[in-house]
C-alpha positions as CSV (number, residue, x, y, z in Angstrom):
1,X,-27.4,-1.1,8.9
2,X,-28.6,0.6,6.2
3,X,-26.2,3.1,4.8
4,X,-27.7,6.3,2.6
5,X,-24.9,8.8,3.0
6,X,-20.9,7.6,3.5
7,X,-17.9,9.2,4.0
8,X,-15.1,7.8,2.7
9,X,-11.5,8.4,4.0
10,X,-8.3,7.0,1.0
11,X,-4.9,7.1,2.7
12,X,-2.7,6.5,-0.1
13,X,-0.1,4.2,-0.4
14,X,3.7,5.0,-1.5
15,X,2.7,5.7,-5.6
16,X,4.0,8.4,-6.9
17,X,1.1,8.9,-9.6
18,X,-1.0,10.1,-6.9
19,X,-4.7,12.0,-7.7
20,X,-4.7,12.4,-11.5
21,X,-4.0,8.0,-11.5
22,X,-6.6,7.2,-8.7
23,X,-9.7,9.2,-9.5
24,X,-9.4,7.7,-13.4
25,X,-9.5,4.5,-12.1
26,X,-12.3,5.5,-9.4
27,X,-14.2,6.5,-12.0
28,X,-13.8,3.8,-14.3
29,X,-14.3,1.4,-12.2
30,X,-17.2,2.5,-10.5
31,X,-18.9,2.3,-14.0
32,X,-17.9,-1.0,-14.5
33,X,-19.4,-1.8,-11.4
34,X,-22.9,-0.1,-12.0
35,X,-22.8,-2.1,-15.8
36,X,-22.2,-5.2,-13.5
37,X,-25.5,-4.6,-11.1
38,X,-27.5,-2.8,-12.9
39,X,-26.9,0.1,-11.1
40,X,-26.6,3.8,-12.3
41,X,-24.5,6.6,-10.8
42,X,-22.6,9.8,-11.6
43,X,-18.9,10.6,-10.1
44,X,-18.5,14.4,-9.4
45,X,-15.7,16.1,-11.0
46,X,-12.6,16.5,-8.1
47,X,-12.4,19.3,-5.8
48,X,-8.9,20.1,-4.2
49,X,-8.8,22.1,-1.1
50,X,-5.9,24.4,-1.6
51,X,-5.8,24.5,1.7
52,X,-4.9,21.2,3.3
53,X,-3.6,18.2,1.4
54,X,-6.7,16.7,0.4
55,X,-9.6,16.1,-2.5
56,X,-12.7,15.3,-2.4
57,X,-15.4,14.4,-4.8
58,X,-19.0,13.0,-4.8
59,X,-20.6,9.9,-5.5
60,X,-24.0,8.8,-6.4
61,X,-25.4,5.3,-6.9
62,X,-28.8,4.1,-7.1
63,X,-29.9,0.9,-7.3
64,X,-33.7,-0.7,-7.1
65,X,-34.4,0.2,-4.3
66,X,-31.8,2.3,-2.4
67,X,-30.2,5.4,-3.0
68,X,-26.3,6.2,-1.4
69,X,-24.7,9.5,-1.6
70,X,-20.7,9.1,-1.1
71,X,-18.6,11.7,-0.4
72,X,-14.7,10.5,-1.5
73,X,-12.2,12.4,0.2
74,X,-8.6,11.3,-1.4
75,X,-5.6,12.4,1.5
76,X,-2.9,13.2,-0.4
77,X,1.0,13.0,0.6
78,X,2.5,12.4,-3.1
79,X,4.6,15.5,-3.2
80,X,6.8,14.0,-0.8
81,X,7.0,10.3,-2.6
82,X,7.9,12.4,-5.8
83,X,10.4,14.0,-3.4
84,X,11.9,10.4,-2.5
85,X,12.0,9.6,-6.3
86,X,14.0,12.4,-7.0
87,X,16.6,11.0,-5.1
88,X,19.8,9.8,-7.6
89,X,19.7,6.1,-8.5
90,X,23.1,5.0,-6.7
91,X,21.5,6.6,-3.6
92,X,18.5,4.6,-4.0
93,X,20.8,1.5,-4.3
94,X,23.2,1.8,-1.7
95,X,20.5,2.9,1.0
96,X,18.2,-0.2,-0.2
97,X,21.2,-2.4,0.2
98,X,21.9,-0.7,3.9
99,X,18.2,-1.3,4.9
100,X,17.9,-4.6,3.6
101,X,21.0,-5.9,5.3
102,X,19.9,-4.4,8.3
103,X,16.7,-5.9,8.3
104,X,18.1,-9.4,7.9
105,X,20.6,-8.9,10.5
106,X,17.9,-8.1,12.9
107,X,15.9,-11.1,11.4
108,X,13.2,-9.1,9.8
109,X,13.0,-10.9,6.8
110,X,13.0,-14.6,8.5
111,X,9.8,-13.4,10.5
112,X,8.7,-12.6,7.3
113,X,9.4,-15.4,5.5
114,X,8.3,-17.2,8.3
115,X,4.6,-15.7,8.2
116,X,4.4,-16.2,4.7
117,X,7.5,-17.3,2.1
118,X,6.0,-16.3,-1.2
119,X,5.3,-12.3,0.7
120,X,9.9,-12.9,2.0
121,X,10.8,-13.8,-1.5
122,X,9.1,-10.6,-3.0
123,X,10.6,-8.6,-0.1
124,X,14.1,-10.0,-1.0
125,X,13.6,-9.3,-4.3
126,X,15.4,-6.1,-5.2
127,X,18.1,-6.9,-3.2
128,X,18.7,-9.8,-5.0
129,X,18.1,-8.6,-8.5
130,X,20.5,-5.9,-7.6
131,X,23.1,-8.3,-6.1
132,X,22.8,-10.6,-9.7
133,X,22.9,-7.1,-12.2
134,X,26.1,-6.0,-10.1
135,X,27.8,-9.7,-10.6
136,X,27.3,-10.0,-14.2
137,X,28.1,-6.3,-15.0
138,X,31.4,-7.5,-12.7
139,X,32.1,-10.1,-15.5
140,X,31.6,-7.8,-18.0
141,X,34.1,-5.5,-16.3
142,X,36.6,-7.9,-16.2
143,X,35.5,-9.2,-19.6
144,X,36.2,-5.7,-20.9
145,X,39.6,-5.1,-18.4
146,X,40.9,-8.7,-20.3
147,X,40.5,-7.4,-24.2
148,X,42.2,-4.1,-23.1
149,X,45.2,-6.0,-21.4
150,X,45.4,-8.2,-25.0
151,X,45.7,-5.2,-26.7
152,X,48.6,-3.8,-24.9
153,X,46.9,-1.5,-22.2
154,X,48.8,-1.2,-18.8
155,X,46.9,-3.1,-16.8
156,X,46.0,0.1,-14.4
157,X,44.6,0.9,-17.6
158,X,43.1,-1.8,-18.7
159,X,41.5,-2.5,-14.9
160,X,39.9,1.4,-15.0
161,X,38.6,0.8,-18.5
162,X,36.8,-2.3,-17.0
163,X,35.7,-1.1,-13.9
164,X,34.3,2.6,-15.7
165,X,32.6,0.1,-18.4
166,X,31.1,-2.3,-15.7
167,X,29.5,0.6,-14.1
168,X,28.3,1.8,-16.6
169,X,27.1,-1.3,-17.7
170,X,25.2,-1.7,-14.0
171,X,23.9,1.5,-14.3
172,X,22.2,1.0,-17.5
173,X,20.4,-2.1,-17.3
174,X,19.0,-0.6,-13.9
175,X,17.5,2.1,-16.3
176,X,16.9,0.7,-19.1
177,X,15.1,-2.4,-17.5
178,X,13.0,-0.4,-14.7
179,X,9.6,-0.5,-16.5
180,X,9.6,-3.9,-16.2
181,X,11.2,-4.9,-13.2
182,X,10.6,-1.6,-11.0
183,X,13.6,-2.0,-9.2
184,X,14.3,2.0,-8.6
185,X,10.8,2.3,-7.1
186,X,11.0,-0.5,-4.9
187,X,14.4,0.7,-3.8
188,X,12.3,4.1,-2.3
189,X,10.2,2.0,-1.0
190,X,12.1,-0.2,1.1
191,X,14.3,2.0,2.3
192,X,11.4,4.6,3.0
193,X,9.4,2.1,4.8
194,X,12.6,1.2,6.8
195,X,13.0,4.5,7.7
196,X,9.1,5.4,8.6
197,X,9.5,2.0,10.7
198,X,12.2,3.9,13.3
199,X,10.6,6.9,13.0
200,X,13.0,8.5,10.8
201,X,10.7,10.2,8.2
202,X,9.3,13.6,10.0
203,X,8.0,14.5,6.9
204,X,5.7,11.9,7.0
205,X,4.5,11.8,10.6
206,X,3.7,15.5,10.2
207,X,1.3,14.9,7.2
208,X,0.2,11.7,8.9
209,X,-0.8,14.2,12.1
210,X,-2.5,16.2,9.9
211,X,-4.4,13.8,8.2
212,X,-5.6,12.5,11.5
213,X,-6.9,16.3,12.3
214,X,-8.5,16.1,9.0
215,X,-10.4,12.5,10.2
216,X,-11.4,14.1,13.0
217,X,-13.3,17.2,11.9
218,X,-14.9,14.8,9.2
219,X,-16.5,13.0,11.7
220,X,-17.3,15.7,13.7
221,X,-19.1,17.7,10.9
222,X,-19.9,15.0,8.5
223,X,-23.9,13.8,8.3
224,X,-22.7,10.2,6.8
225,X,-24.3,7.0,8.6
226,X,-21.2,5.5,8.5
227,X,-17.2,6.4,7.6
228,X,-14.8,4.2,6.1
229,X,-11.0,4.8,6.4
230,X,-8.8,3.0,3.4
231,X,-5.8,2.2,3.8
232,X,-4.3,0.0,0.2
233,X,-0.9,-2.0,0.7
234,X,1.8,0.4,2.2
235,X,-1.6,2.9,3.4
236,X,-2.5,0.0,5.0
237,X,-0.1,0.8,8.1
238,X,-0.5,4.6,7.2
239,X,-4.3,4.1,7.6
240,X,-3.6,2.1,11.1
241,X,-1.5,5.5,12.2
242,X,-4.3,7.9,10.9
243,X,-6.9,6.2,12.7
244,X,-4.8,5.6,16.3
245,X,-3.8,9.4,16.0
246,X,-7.0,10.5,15.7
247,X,-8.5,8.4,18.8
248,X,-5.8,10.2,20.2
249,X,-7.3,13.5,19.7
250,X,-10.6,12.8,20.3
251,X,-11.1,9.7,22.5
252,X,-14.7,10.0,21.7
253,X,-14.3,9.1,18.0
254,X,-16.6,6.8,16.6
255,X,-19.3,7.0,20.0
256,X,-20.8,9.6,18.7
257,X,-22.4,10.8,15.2
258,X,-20.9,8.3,12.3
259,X,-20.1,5.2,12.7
260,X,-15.8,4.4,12.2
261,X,-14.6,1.7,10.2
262,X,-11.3,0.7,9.4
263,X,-10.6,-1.3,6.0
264,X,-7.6,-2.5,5.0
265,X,-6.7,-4.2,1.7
266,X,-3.7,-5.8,0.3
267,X,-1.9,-4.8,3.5
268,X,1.6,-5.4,4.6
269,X,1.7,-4.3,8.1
270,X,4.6,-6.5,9.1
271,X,7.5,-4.5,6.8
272,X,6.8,-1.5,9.3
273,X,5.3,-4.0,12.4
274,X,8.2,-6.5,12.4
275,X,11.4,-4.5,13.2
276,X,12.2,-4.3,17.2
277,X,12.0,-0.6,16.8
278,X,8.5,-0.3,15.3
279,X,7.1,-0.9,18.9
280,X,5.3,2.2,18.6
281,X,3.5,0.3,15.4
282,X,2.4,-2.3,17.9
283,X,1.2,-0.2,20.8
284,X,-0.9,1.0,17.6
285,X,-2.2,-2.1,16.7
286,X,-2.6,-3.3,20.2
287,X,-5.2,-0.3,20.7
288,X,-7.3,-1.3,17.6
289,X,-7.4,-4.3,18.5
290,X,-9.3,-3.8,21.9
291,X,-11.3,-0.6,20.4
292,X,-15.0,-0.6,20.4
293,X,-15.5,2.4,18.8
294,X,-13.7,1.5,15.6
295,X,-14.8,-1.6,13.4
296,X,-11.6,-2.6,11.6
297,X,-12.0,-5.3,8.7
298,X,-8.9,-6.9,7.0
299,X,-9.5,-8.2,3.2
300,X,-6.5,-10.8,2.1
301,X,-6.4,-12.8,-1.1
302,X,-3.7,-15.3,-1.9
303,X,-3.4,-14.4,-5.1
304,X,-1.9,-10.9,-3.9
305,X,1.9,-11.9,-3.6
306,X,2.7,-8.5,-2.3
307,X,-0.1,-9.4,0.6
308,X,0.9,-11.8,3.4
309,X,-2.2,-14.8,3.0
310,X,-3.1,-16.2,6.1
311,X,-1.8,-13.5,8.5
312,X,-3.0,-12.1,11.9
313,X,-2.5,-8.7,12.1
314,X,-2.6,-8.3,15.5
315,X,-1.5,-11.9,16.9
316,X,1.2,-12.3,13.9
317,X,3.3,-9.0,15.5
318,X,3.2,-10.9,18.6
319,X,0.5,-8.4,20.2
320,X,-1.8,-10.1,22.9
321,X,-4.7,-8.0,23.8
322,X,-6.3,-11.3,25.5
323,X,-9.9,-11.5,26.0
324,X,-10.7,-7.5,25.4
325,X,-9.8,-8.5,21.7
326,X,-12.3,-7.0,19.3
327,X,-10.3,-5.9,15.9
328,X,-9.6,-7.3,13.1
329,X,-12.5,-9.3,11.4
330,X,-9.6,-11.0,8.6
331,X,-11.6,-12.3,5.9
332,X,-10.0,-14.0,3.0
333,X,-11.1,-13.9,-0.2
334,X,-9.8,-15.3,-4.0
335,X,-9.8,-13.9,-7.4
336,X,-11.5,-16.4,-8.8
337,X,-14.6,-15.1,-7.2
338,X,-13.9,-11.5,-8.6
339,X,-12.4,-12.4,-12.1
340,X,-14.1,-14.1,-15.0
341,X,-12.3,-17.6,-15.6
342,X,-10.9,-17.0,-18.7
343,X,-8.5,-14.0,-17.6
344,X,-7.3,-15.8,-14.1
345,X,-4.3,-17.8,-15.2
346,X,-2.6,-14.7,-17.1
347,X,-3.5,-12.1,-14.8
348,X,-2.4,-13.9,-10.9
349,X,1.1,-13.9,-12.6
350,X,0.5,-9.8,-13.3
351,X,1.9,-9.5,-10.1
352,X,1.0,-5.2,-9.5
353,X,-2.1,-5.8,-11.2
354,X,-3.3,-8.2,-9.3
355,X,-2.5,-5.9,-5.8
356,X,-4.6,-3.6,-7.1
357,X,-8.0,-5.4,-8.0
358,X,-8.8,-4.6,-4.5
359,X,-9.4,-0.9,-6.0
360,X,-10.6,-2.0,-9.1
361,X,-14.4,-3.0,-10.6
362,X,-15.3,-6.9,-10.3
363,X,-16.1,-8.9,-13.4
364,X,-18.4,-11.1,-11.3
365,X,-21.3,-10.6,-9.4
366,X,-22.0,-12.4,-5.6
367,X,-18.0,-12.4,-4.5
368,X,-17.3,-11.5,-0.8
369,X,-15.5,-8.4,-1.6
370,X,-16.5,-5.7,-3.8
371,X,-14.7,-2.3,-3.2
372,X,-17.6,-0.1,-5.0
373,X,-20.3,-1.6,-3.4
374,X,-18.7,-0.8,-0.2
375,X,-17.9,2.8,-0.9
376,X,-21.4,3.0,-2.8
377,X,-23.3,0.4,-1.8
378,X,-26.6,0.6,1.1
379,X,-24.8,-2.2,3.5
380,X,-22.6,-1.2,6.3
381,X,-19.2,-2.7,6.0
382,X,-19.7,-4.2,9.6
383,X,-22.9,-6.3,8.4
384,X,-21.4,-6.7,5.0
């Protein structure tokens, strides 16, 4: 398939930077990509549509002997992350703790651990840091408590004094530390996720609604060869609902006009997928998975801890669709291929930059997986 014109659907992920962050680094890396080929190209300035949540802007890239015209259209839903982040920080702990306790009593994390233990030990992650910040500003309370008593404070006294300064103790290295541990942002995220997972976020499902309205009168009216909805990490699932609620408004999408692909990158289906009440995530999946109107491709790396590496993401929720299975074509890929050798040892520990070199320019040619030459590039992602 030869591709001249695109349309290109982003579902975001949970970020609160939101448009301003992802078009610099579209357009960044997109010329970092044409110095790599040989390729020139211009990136259109972003158009909002005051309208509906969205924003678009256009792409051109011509190589030797192909021209491809790429309209971006960015879905955007980061007024209600900033929303969630607004939230106060003992909210975000408490309801992190809640949500992760719940999801090991109901043995969320062991299938996750089971599918992959490196992907369960980053999901455990905040809960333990928080569980080893609270124990040692517990020490220092008592620490503090003990000096007080010494020096003649009732020890009512002495045992507030300790307990106010252990708090407070807790509360600042939460702050103080965040930029380099993110522990507040992964807090919204869990519990968010947890909460989108039994259907407990309105908010989102009516955006996620819309979005699918706004799929479908892309393809309807859009004169692209071929359309590609994104979904990145946590847009991974969001990308999976977008698509399945739009086959639900129009059962036709994908037969006719455009072409309908489905790409998802650095996903982690299972944190929504794996809880007994996500069923509704399943049926999802289970109807991708037997589609034949919508080609969905699933890039993994190992060198994406926040990615499960191997991982079905039909057969690991335990979905069967039998024979009439079509969806996913996994492929798996490494960073090697994408970064030069002399940045690869320091950058795989860069745990958040390395999730996002699926949106970012490669530093070598011939690798497997190159997101700009599949937004921009004259191959269908099918036949790629």
């Amino acid at each position: 398939m030869s591709v001249r014109r695109r349309l290109v659907v982003y579902v975001q992920g949970y970020d609160p930077r939101g448009l301003p962050e992802y078009y610099r680094m579209f357009r960044q890396a997109f010329r970092n990509t044409c110095a790599l080929y040989g390729l020139t190209g211009t990136v259109g300035k972003p158009v909002n549509d005051r309208e509906r949540f969205m924003t678009e802007w256009a792409v051109e890239t011509h190589g030797p002997d192909w021209d491809v015209a790429t309209r971006y259209m960015f879905l955007r839903w980061e007024d209600i992350i900033r929303r969630d982040f607004a939230r106060p920080a003992w909210w975000k702990i408490v309801h992190m703790v809640l949500a992760m306790s719940h999801s090991i009593a109901h043995g969320v994390v062991r299938r996750i651990l089971k599918a992959h233990w490196r992907f369960g030990l980053f999901i455990l992650y905040p809960l333990v840091l928080t569980v080893l910040w609270a124990l040692f500003d517990a020490a220092v309370g008592l620490g503090i408590a003990d000096v007080a008593s010494d020096h003649g404070a009732p020890g009512w006294l002495a045992g507030l004094i300790g307990a106010a300064l252990g708090l407070g103790s807790f509360a600042g290295a939460i702050r103080v530390t965040e930029k380099h541990t993110y522990l507040l942002y992964l807090c919204d995220d869990i519990v968010s996720t947890w909460q989108f997972a039994h259907r407990k976020r309105p908010d989102w499902e009516a955006r996620l609604d819309l979005f699918a309205g706004y799929l479908v009168d892309a393809v309807k009216t859009t004169d692209a060869d071929e359309v590609v909805v994104v979904g990145h990490s946590s847009g991974s699932f969001l990308a999976v609902d977008v698509v399945d609620r739009a086959l639900t408004r129009d059962p036709a999408l994908g037969n006719h006009g455009a072409k309908v692909r489905l790409l998802t990158i650095g996903a982690n289906l299972p944190i929504v997928g794996f809880h007994a009440g996500a069923q509704w995530f399943r049926a999802r999946l289970a109807r991708l998975a037997v589609s034949d109107q919508i080609g969905w491709v699933d890039f993994q790396s190992r060198h994406d801890i926040m990615n499960i590496w191997p991982f079905d993401p039909v057969a690991g929720h335990g979905v069967d669709p039998g024979a009439a299975r079509r969806n996913p074509t996994v492929v798996a890929i490494s960073f090697r291929d994408l970064w030069r050798p002399d940045g690869f040892g320091r950058r795989r520990w860069r745990f958040f930059r390395a999730h996002f070199q699926f949106l970012l320019a490669n530093e070598r040619t011939g690798a497997p997986y190159d997101y700009y030459l599949i937004c921009c590039g004259p191959e269908g992602l099918a036949e790629r």
